[in-house]
N, C-alpha and C positions, 0 to 999 in steps of 0.2 A: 800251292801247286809246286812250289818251287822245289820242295822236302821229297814230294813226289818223282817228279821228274829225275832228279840227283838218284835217287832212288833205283830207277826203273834204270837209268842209264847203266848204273854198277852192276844191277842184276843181268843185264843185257850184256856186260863186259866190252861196253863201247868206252874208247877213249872221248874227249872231247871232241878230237879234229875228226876221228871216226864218223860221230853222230853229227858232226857238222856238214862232213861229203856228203854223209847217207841223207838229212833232211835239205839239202844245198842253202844253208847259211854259214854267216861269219864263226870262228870258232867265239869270238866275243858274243857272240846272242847266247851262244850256249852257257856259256861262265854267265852274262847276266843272267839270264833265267832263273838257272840256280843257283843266285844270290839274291833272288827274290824282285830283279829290280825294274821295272816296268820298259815292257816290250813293245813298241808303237807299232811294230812290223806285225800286223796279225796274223796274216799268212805265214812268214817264217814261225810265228807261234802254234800256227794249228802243222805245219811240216813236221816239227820239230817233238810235237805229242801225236802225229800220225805216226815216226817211226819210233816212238816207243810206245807204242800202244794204249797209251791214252787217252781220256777225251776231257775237256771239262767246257762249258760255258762261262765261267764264273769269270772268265778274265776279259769278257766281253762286255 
C-alpha cells in the first residue's frame, strides 16, 4: 500500500505537509506510510487513504 499511496499522492499533486493538513496528521505519518513502515494510528491511516481516494483493508 505504501507504493500505492506515494502514488496517488504525486498523481493528486499534494506535497507532503499538503496531504498532511488535508488528512490532519503528522507530516511524519505521511513519510512513514510511504516508506512502508507500520502505522499504529489507524484512524490517521484510513484519513490519510480517505483523501487520496483509496481504500484497503489489508492493513487491519
Amino acid at each position: 500500500m505504501a507504493v500505492q499511496a506515494h502514488a496517488a499522492r504525486i498523481r493528486s499533486a499534494f506535497s507532503i505537509e499538503t496531504l498532511a493538513a488535508l488528512a490532519q496528521v503528522d507530516p511524519e505519518t505521511i513519510t512513514a506510510l510511504e516508506k512502508g513502515d507500520t502505522i499504529k494510528d489507524v484512524a490517521a491511516w484510513d484519513r490519510v487513504l480517505d483523501v487520496l481516494g483509496l481504500r484497503s483493508d489489508s492493513h487491519r
